[in-house]
C-alpha positions in Angstrom: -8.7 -20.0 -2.5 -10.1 -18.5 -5.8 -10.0 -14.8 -6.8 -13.0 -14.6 -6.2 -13.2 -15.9 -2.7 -10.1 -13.6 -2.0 -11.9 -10.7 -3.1 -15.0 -11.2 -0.8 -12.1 -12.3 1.8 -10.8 -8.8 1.8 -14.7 -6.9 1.4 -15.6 -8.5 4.4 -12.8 -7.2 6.9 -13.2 -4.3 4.6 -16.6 -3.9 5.7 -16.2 -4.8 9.2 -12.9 -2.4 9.6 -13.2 0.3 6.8 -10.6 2.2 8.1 -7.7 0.0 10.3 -4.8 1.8 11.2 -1.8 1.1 13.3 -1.9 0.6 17.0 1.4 2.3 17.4 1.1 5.9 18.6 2.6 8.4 16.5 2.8 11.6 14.8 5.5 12.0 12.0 7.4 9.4 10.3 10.1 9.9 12.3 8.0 8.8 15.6 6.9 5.8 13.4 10.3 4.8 12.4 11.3 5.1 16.0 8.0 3.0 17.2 8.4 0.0 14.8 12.4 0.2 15.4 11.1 -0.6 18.9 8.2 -3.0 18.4 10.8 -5.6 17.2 9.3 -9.2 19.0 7.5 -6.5 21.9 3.7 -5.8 22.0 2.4 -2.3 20.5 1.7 -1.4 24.2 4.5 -1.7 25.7 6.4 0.3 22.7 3.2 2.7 23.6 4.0 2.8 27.3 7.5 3.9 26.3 6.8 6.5 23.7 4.3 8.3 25.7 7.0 9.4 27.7 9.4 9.1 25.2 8.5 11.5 22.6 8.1 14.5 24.4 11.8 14.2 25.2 13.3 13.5 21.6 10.7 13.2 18.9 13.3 14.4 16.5 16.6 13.0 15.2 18.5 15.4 16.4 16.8 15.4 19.8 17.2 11.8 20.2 21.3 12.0 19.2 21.0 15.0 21.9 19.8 12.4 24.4 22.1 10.0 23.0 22.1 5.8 23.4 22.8 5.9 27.6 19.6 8.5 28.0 17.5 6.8 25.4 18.0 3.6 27.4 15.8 4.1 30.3 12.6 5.0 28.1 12.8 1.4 26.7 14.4 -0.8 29.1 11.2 -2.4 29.6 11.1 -3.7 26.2 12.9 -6.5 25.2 16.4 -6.3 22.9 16.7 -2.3 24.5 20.0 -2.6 24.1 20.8 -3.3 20.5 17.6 -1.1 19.8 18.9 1.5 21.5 22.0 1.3 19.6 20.2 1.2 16.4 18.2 4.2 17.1 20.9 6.0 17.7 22.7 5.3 14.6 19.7 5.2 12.4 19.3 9.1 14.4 22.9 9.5 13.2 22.5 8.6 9.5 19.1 10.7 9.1 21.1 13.4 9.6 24.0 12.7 7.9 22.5 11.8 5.0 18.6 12.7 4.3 19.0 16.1 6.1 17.3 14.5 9.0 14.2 13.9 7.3 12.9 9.7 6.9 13.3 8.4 3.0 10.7 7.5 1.3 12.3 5.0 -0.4 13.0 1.3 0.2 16.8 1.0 -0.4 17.3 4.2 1.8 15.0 3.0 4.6 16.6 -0.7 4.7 20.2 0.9 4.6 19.3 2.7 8.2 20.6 0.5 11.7 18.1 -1.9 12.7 15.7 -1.4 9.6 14.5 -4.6 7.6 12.4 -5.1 5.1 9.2 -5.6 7.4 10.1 -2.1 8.8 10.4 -0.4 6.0 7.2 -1.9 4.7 5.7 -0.6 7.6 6.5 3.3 7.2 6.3 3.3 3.6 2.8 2.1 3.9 1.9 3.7 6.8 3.7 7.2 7.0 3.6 7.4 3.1 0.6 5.7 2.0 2.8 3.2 -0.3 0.7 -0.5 -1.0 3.3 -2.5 0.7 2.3 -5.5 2.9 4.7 -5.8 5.8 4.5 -9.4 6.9 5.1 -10.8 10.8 3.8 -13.8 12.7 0.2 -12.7 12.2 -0.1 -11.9 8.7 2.4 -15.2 8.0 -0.2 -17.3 10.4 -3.5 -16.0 8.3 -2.5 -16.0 4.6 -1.4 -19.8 5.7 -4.4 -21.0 7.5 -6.7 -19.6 5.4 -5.1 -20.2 2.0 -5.0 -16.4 1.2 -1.3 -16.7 0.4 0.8 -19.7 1.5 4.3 -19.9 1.9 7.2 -21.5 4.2 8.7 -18.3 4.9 7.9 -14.3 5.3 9.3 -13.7 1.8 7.0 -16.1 -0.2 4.0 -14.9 2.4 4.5 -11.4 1.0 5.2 -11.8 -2.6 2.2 -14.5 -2.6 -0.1 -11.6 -0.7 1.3 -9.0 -3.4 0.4 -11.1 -6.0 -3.4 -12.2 -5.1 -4.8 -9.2 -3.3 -7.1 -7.5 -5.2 -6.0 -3.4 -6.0 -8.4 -1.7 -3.8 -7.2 -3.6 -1.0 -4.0 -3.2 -0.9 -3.1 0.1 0.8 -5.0 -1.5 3.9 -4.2 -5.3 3.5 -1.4 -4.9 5.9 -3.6 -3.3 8.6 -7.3 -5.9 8.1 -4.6 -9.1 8.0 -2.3 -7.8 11.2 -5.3 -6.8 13.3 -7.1 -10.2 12.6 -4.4 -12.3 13.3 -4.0 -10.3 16.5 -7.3 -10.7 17.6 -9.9 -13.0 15.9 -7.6 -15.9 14.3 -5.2 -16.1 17.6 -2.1 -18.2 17.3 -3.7 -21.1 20.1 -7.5 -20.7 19.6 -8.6 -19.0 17.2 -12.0 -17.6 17.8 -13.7 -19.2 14.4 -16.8 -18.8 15.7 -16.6 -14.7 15.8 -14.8 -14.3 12.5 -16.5 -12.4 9.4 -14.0 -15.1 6.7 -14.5 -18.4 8.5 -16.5 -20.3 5.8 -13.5 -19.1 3.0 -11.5 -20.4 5.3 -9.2 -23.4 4.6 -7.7 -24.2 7.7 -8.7 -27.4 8.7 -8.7 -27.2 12.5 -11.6 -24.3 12.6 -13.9 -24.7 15.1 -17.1 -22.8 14.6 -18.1 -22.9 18.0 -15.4 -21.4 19.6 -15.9 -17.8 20.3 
């Protein structure tokens, strides 16, 4: 894919989505930290489901410590890996505190340092509680820079410095949110639905079908 076919790549879900944002509920960054802690291989509405009646409990770090890693427990335990997320909530609650006067960094080392935090994470809440052009890539993003030659690579690393490197400056504070949301729903993981999608003749994947829908 040329820079120029990128670039009308990115227009078009532009154009169809001029706005995306996440599908996590939230309100500060500390409710995002908590929902992407928690979205962790588990669907955005089941971390929903939780949060709803999570959050008005302990929406705060020092609210969550308050409830503490046997109360937090039952909020999530419909989620898979509660456990260790649990834990890591707690302790991530524990360092805020301790260390960034309970307030979430907005900054990559400090983020990543915090229980349970990677680097897709703390893509996440730089670019969506602080606005930062980062590019967080999962199974979504990795599946559509692949199949449609935006940005190949064999692993997430190579998939996001290949994405940093091609996509065009005005798209990159929303890259993260256009790729993610079409993955999700247009260019599914079993059949993708060519037929119904705005990029399918820059596409490269040679399986498309145009008539599926």
């Amino acid at each position: 894919m040329d820079a120029e076919q990128r670039h009308e790549l990115y227009r078009r879900l532009r154009e169809a989505l001029p706005e995306p944002e996440t599908e996590l509920l939230y309100e500060t960054p500390y409710e995002l930290l908590v929902a992407v802690s928690l979205s962790a291989q588990s669907t955005d509405e089941s971390v929903n489901r939780a949060t709803r009646q999570l959050f008005p409990v302990a929406n705060t770090p020092e609210a969550m410590l308050a409830l503490g890693e046997a109360g937090l427990k039952p909020y999530i335990q419909h989620i898979g890996l509660y456990n260790n997320k649990a834990r890591n909530i707690i302790a991530a609650s524990q360092q805020l505190i301790e260390h960034h006067d309970g307030q979430v960094p907005r900054d990559r080392p400090a983020l990543e340092a915090l229980p349970g935090v990677g680097r897709k994470t703390a893509n996440v809440i730089l670019n969506v509680a602080f606005g930062e052009p980062t590019i967080a890539v999962d199974t979504h993003i990795f599946r559509v820079a692949n199949r449609t030659g935006l940005a190949p690579g064999k692993n997430v690393r190579e998939v996001e410095a290949g994405l940093e490197a091609v996509t065009p400056e005005p798209f990159r504070l929303h890259a993260h949110h256009w790729l993610i949301l079409h993955g999700r729903y247009t260019c599914t993981a079993r059949r993708p639905r060519c037929g119904a999608c705005v990029i399918a003749d820059l596409c490269a994947f040679p399986e498309k079908d145009p008539e599926r829908t």
